[in-house]
C-alpha positions, 0 to 999 in steps of 0.5 A, spaced: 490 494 503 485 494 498 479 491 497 481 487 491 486 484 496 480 483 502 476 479 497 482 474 496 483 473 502 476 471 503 476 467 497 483 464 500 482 456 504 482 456 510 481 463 511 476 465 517 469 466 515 468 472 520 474 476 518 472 480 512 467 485 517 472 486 522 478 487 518 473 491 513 471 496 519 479 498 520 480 501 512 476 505 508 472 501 503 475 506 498 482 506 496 482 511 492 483 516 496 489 514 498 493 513 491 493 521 490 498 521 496 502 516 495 503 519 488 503 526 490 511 526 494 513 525 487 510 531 484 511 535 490 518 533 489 518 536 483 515 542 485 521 544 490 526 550 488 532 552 492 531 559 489 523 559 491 523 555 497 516 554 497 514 549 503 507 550 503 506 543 498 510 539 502 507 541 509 500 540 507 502 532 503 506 532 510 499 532 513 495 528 508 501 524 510 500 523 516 493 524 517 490 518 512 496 514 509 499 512 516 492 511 519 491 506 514 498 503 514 497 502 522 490 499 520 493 494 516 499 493 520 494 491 526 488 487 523 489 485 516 496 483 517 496 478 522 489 476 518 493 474 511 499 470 516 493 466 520 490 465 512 497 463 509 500 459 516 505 463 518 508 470 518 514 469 512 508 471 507 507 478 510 514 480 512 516 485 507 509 488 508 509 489 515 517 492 514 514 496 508 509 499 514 514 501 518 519 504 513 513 508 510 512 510 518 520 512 519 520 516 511 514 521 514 517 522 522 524 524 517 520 529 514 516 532 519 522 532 523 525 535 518 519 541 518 519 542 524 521 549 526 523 551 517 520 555 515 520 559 507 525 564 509 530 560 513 530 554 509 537 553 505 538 550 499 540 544 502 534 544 506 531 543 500 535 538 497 534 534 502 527 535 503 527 532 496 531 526 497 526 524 503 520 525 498 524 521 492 525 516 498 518 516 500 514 515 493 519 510 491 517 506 498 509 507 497 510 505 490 513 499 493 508 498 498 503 499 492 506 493 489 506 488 494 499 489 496 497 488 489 501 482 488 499 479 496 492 479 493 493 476 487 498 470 490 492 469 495 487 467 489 487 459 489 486 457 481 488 463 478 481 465 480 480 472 478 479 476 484 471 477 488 470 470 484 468 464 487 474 459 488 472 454 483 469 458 478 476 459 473 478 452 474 470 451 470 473 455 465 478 451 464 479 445 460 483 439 464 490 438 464 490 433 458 484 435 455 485 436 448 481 441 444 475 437 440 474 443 436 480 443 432 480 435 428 
């Protein structure tokens, strides 16, 4: 989850005052690095030719893959979900998160399976069809995935706050309902 999303829960009511440290240790304080690989099976699919049969590109975001998106996945299943559906009263809230979780789990352990004992040489054409298909399935997801945290954070901020604000601060901003404008006679 990014920290745009653990700033809204922070600024969330109800929230606990003591979860962001806690929740912050799980995740890297910088996202960033995940977004490369979630947005590399695309190109990676891409890259795949049944007359080439090159595996190299998609053993090594295999291990990408494996050794920092679902890390992070499994962090945010564990600490933060739970963390949202204390601060919003309920599980209904993080459902399609923690499904998204486990599909993004399922796509990778396809794709190794897949790997597993295929090599250059031996992998037929259908081999590569079907490595592309799991990657399209795969990048299709994690955009999905991408998707729900980023609109997770912005349904958390309570009036429409921008995220890291204080709570009130946008509703000071704004005039209240009725309020006429006195610049305009």
């Amino acid at each position: 989850m990014s920290d745009r999303y653990l700033a809204a829960l922070a600024a969330s009511p109800g929230s606990p005052r003591n979860w962001s440290a806690s929740a912050r240790c799980a995740v890297p304080s910088n996202q960033t690095p995940l977004r490369s690989p979630r947005q590399k099976p695309r190109s990676v699919a891409n890259g795949l030719s049944t007359r080439d049969r090159d595996l190299a590109p998609v053993r090594t975001l295999l291990d990408r893959l494996e050794g920092e998106v679902l890390p992070h996945e499994r962090a945010d299943e564990a600490l933060l979900v739970p963390l949202v559906a204390r601060a919003l009263d309920g599980t209904d809230a993080t459902a399609a998160m923690s499904r998204t979780h486990a599909e993004i789990e399922h796509q990778v352990g396809q794709l190794h399976r897949l790997l597993t004992g295929l090599g250059n040489e031996t992998a037929e054409p259908e081999d590569i069809i079907e490595l592309r298909r799991l990657l399209y399935g795969l990048y299709a997801v994690l955009r999905l995935h991408n998707a729900q945290e980023e609109e997770g954070a912005f349904s958390l901020v309570p009036n429409g706050a921008a995220i890291g604000q204080a709570p009130g601060a946008a509703a000071a901003r704004e005039p209240a309902p009725g309020a006429r404008d006195r610049t305009a006679t």
